[in-house]
C-alpha positions as CSV (number, residue, x, y, z in Angstrom):
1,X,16.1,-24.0,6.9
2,X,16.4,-27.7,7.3
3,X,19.0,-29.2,9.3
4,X,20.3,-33.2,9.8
5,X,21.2,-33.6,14.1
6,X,23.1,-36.4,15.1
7,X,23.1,-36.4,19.4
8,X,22.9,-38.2,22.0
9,X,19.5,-37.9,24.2
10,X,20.1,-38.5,28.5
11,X,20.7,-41.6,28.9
12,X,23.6,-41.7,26.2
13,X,21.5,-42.9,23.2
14,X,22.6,-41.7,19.4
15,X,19.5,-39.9,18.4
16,X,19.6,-38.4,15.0
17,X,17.1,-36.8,12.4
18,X,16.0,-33.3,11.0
19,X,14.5,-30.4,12.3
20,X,13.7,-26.6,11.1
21,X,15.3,-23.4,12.2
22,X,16.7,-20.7,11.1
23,X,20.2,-21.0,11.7
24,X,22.4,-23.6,13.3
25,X,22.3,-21.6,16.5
26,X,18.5,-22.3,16.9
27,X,18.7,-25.5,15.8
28,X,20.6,-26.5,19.0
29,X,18.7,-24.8,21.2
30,X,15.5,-27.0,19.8
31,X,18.1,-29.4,20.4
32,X,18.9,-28.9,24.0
33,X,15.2,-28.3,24.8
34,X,14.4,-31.6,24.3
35,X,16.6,-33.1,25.9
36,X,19.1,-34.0,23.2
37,X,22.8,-32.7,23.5
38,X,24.2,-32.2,19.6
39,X,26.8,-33.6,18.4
40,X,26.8,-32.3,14.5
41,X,24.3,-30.0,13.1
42,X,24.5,-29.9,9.1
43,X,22.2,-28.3,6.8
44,X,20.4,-29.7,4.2
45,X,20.8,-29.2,0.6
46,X,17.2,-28.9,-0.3
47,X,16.2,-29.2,-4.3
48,X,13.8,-27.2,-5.3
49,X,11.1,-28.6,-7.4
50,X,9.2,-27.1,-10.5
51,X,6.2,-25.7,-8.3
52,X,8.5,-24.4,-6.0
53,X,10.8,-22.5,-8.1
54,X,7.5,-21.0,-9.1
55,X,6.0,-20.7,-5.7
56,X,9.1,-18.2,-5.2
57,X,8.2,-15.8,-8.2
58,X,6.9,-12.5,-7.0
59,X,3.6,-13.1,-9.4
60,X,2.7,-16.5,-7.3
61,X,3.5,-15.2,-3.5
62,X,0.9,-14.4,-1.6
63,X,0.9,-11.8,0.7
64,X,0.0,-11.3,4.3
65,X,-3.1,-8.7,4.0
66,X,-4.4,-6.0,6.2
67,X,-7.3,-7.8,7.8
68,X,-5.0,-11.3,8.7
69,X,-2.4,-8.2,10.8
70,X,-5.4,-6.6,12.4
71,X,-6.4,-10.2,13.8
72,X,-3.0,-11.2,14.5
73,X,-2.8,-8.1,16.6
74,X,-5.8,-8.5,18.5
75,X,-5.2,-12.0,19.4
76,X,-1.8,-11.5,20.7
77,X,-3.4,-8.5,22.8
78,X,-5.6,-11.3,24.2
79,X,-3.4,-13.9,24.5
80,X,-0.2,-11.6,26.1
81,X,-2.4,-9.5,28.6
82,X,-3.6,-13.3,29.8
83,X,0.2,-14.1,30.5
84,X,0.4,-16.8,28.0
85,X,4.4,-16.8,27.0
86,X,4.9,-15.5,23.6
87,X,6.8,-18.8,22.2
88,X,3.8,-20.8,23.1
89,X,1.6,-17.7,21.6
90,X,3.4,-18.0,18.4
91,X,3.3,-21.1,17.7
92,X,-0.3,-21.4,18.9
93,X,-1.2,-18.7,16.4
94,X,0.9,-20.4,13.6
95,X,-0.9,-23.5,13.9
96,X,-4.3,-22.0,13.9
97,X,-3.9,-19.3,11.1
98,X,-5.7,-19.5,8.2
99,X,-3.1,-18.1,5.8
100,X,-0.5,-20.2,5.0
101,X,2.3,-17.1,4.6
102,X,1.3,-15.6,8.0
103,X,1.6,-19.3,9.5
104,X,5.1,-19.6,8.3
105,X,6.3,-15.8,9.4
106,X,5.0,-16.4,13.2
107,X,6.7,-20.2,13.1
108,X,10.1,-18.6,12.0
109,X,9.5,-15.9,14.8
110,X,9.3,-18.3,17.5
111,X,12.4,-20.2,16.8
112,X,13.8,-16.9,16.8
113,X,12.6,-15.9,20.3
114,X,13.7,-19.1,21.4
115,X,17.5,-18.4,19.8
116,X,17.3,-15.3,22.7
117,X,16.6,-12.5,19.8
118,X,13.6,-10.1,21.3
119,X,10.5,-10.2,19.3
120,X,11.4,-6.6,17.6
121,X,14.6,-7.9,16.2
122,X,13.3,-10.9,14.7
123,X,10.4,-8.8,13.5
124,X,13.0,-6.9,11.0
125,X,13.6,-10.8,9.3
126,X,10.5,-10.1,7.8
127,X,9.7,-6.1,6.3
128,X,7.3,-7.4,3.5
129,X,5.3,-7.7,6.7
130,X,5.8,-5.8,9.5
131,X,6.2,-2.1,8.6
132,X,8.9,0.1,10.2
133,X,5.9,1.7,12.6
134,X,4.9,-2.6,13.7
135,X,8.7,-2.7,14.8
136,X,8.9,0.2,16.8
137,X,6.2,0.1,18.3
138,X,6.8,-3.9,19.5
139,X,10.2,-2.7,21.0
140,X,8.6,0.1,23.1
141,X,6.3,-2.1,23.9
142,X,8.8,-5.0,25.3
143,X,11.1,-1.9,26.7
144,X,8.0,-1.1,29.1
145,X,6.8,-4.6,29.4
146,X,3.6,-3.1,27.9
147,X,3.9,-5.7,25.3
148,X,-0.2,-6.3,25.2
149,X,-1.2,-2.4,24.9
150,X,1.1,-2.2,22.0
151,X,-0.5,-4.7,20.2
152,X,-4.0,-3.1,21.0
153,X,-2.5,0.6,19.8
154,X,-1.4,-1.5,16.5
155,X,-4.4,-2.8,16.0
156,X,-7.0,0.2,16.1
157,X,-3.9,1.9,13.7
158,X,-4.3,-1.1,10.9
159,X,-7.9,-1.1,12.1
160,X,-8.4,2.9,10.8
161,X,-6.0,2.4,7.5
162,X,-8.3,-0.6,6.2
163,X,-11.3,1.8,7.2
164,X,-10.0,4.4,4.9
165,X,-9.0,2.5,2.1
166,X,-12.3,0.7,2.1
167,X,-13.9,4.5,2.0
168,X,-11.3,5.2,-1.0
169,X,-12.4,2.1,-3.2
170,X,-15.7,3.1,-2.5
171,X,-16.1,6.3,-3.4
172,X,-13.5,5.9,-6.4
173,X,-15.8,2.5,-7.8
174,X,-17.9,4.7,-9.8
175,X,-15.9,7.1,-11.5
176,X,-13.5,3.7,-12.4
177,X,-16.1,2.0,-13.6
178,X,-17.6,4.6,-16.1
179,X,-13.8,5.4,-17.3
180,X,-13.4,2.0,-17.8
181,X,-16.7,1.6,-19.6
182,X,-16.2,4.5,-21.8
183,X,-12.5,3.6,-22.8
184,X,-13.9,0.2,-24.1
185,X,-16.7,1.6,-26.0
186,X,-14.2,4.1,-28.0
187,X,-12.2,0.9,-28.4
188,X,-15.4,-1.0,-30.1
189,X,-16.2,2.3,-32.3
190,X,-12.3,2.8,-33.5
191,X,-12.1,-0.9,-33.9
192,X,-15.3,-1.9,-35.7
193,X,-17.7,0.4,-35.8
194,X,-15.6,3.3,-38.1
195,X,-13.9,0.6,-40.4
196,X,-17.2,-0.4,-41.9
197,X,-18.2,3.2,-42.0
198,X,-15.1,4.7,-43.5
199,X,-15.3,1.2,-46.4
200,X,-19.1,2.8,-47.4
201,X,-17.8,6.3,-47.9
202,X,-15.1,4.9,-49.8
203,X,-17.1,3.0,-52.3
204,X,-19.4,5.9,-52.7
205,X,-16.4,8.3,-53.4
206,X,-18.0,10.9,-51.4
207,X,-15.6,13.6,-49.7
208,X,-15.5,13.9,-46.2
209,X,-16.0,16.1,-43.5
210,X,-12.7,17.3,-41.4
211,X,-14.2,15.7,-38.2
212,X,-14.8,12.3,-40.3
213,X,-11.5,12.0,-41.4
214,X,-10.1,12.5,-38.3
215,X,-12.2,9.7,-37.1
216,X,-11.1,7.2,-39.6
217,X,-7.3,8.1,-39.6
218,X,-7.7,7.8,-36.0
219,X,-8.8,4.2,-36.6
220,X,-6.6,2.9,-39.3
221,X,-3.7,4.4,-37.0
222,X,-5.0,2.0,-34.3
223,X,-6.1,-0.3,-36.5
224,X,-2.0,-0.7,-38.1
225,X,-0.2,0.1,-35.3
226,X,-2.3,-0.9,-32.3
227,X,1.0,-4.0,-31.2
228,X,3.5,-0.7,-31.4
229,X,1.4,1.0,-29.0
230,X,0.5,-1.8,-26.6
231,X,4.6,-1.9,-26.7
232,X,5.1,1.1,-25.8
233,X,2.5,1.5,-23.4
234,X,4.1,-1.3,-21.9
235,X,7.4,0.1,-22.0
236,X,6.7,3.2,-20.3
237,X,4.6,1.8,-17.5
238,X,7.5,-0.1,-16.9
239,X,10.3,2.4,-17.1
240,X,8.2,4.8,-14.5
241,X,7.7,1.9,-12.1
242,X,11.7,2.0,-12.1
243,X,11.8,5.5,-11.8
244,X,9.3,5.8,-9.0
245,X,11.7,3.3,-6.6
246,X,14.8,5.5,-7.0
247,X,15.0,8.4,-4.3
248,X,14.0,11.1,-6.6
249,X,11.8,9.7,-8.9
250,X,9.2,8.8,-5.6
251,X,9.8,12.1,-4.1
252,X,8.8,14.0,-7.6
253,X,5.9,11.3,-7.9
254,X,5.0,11.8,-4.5
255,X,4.8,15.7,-4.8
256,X,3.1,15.9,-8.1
257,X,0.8,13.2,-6.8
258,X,-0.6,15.9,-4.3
259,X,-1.2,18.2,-7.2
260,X,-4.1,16.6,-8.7
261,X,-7.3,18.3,-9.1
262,X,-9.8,16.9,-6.5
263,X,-7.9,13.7,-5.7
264,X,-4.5,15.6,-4.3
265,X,-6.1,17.5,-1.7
266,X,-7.7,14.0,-0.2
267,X,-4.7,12.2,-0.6
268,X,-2.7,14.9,1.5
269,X,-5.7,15.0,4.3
270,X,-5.3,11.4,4.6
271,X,-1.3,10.7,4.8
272,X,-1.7,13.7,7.5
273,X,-4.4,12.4,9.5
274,X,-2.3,9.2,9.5
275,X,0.7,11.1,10.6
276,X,-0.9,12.5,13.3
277,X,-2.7,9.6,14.6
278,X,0.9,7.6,14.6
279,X,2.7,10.9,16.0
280,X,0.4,10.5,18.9
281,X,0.5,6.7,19.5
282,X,4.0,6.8,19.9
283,X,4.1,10.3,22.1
284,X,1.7,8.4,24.6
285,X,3.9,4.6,24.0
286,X,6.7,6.8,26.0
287,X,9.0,7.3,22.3
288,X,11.0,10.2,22.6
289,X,10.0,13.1,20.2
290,X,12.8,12.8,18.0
291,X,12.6,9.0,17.4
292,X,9.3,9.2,16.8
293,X,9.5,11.2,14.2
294,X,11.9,9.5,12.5
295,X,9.6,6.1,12.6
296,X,6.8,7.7,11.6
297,X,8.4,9.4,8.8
298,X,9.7,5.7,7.4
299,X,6.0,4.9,8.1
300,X,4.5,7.7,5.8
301,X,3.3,6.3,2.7
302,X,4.1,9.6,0.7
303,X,8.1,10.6,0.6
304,X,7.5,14.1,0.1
305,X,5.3,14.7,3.4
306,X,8.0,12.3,4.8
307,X,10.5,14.3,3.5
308,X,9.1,17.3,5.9
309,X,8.7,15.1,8.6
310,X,12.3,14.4,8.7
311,X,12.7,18.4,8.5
312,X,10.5,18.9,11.6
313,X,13.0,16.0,13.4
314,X,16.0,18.0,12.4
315,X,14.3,21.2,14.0
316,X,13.6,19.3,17.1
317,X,17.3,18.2,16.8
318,X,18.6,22.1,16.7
319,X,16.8,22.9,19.6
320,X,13.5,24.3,18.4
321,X,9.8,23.6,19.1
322,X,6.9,21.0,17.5
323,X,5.3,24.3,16.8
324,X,8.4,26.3,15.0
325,X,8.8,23.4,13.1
326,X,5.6,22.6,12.3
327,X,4.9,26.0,11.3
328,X,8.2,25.7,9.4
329,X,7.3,22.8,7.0
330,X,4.1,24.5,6.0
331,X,2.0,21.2,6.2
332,X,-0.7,22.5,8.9
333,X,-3.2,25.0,8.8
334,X,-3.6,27.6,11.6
335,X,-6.1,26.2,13.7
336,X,-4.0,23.1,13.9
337,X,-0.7,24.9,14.6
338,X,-2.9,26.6,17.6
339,X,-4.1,22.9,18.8
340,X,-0.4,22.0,18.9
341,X,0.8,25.2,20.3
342,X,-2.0,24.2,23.6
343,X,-0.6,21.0,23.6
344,X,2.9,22.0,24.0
345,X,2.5,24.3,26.8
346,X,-0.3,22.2,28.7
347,X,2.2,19.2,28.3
348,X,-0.4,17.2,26.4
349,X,0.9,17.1,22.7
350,X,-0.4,13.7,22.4
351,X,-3.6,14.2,23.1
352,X,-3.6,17.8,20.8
353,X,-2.4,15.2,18.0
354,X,-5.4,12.8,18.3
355,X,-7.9,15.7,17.9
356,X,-5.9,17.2,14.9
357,X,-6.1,13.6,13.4
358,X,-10.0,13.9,14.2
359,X,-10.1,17.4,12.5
360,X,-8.6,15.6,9.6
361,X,-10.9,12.3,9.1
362,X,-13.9,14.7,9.3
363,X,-12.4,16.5,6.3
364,X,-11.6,13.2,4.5
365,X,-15.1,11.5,5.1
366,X,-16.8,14.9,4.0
367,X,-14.0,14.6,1.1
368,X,-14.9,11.1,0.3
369,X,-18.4,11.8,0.4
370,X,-17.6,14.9,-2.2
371,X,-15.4,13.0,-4.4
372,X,-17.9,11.0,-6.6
373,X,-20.1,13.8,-6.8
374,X,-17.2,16.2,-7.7
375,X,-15.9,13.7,-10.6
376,X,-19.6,12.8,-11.5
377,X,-20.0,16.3,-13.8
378,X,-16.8,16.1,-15.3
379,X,-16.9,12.7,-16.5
380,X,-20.7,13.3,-17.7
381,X,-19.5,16.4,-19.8
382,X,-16.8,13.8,-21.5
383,X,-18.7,11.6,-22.5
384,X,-21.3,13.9,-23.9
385,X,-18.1,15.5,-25.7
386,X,-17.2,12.2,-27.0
387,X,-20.7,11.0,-28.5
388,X,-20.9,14.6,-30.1
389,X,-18.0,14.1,-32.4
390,X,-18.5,10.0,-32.8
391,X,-22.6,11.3,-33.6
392,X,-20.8,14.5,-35.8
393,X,-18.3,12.2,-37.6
394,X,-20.6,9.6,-38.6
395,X,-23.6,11.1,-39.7
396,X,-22.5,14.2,-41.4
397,X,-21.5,12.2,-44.5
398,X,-24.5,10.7,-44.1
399,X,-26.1,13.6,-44.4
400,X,-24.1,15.3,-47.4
401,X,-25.0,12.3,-49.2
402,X,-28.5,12.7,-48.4
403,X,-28.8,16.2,-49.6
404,X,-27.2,16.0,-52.9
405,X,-29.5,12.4,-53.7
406,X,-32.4,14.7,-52.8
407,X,-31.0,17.6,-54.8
408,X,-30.5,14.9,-58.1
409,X,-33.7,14.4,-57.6
């Protein structure tokens, strides 16, 4: 926010001009710090231009990405553990950054953090980029005035979530590129290959095989009514985009999402693994049991595994063991409920958690490594199906036609 000062500096000079903050509150501070004592404070109607106004649709924003948060952490685990004070840090950072967005997030945290708000709170100003996890851990951290080893545990976190995903695109790239390339070559048959077909049969008045005239109704129905359909395909992406933000609709998603041959199974290894890496980070940051929970459950990218998370938090709340509950929600298999079970009564649950989440990111690289090879077959098989009845369709006219010229003959 912009704001017009008018005050008088110390030796009883009007001083006036503008400044950013963001609030009135901060403004004076900024005021006072150099020296100036305010006398009005006003904010500034700004007008937007054009290229703002656009600037500010959700199409043109930029975001702050993975790899930008992963160095952010890592140079305020430098910078903090060095003693550097974290206004000066901020702003430092801000300055240097090469993406503009993160710049302008870090500049609005330090005139926060000089209003008196703690870094946590004014983290919360901004959730599009600090997750629920990034908060709590920065306010354990500043609770224990280990400030710098949060900011190291955040950054080997964001460091193993870009690993995965990278592993995911990876070993997804393949089987997306041959659907992709097989969905545009039944596009270019339907489209133009079948028309000119199905216009030779018809000025031969030849009658057509079943398959073949499911082929070219197939293609005059896309052919006539191919703007309906990308309508409606529109539609309907749209309308479950809504229905996957309400409460139930991402909890049904989420559950049915776990479901899917091949791909379900390595999505569930993966959010758990993730669990039980956070679940132990915030065990050993000194965050009770219940409260950590809680956060990592808000954390958990899939609401129906969150959704037992908060279950195993209300059994903890009742008075029961990690292990009842864990055993409870049904999420873990034996030899993990035995790790925990160890960790409980050697008072080292933390440390149980990290090699469960180890257990688990052997599965999901050996799952990874699996996954092209287990799609590979299937998609092989479908396009052999497919060229079957395209080669069927087309040529068996053909070949009636052949056999009674001969048979003239």
């Amino acid at each position: 926010m912009q704001f017009s000062y008018r005050g008088k500096d110390s030796r009883g000079a009007v001083q006036q001009g503008t400044l950013t903050a963001p609030n009135p509150d901060a403004a004076a501070t900024e005021l006072m710090r150099r020296g100036i004592t305010p006398l009005t404070i006003k904010e500034q109607q700004q007008k937007a231009s054009a290229g703002d106004a656009l600037g500010k649709l959700p199409i043109f924003n930029k975001k702050v990405t993975l790899d930008e948060l992963i160095v952010f952490c890592r140079q305020m685990h430098a910078l903090t553990k060095a003693g550097i004070p974290l206004i000066r840090t901020m702003r430092g950072l801000a300055e240097t950054t090469k993406s503009p967005v993160l710049g302008e997030v870090l500049e609005d945290l330090a005139n926060r953090l000089e209003g008196g708000t703690t870094m946590a709170t004014a983290m919360q100003a901004h959730p599009k980029v600090f997750s629920d996890l990034f908060i709590a851990m920065i306010h354990v951290g500043e609770n224990t005035g280990m400030l710098d080893d949060a900011f190291r545990r955040l950054s080997n976190i964001l460091e193993l979530e870009r690993d995965t995903k990278r592993r995911v695109k990876q070993a997804l790239r393949y089987p997306t590129f041959v659907v992709v390339a097989l969905f545009a070559a039944l596009m270019v048959v339907n489209f133009l290959v079948i028309p000119r077909f199905a216009s030779v049969f018809d000025k031969l008045g030849a009658d057509l095989p079943f398959l073949t005239q499911v082929l070219v109704g197939t293609s005059n129905f896309l052919l006539g009514y191919w703007p309906v359909m990308l309508l409606v395909l529109a539609g309907g992406v749209v309308l479950v985009r809504q229905w996957k933000q309400t409460e139930k609709g991402r909890l049904m998603w989420d559950r049915y999402k776990l479901r899917v041959p091949i791909i379900g199974p390595l999505l569930e290894l993966i959010t758990l693994s993730r669990f039980a890496r956070n679940f132990a980070t915030m065990l050993t940051a000194g965050m009770p049991v219940t409260h950590a929970l809680s956060v990592v459950a808000d954390a958990t990218d899939n609401a129906w595994i969150g959704e037992h998370i908060r279950e195993m938090r209300h059994g903890i709340e009742r008075g029961e063991s990690l292990l009842r509950t864990a055993r409870q929600s049904q999420m873990f298999t034996p030899l993990i409920l035995q790790m925990i079970a160890v960790g409980e009564e050697t008072g080292s649950v933390d440390d149980m958690l990290n090699n469960v989440a180890d257990f688990y990111d052997e599965d999901v690289d050996y799952g990874l490594k699996r996954l092209a090879e287990s799609i590979e077959p299937i998609l092989i098989v479908a396009m052999g199906i497919l060229v079957l009845i395209l080669a069927l369709g087309v040529f068996l006219p053909i070949w009636d036609l052949g056999a009674a010229a001969m048979g003239r003959g």
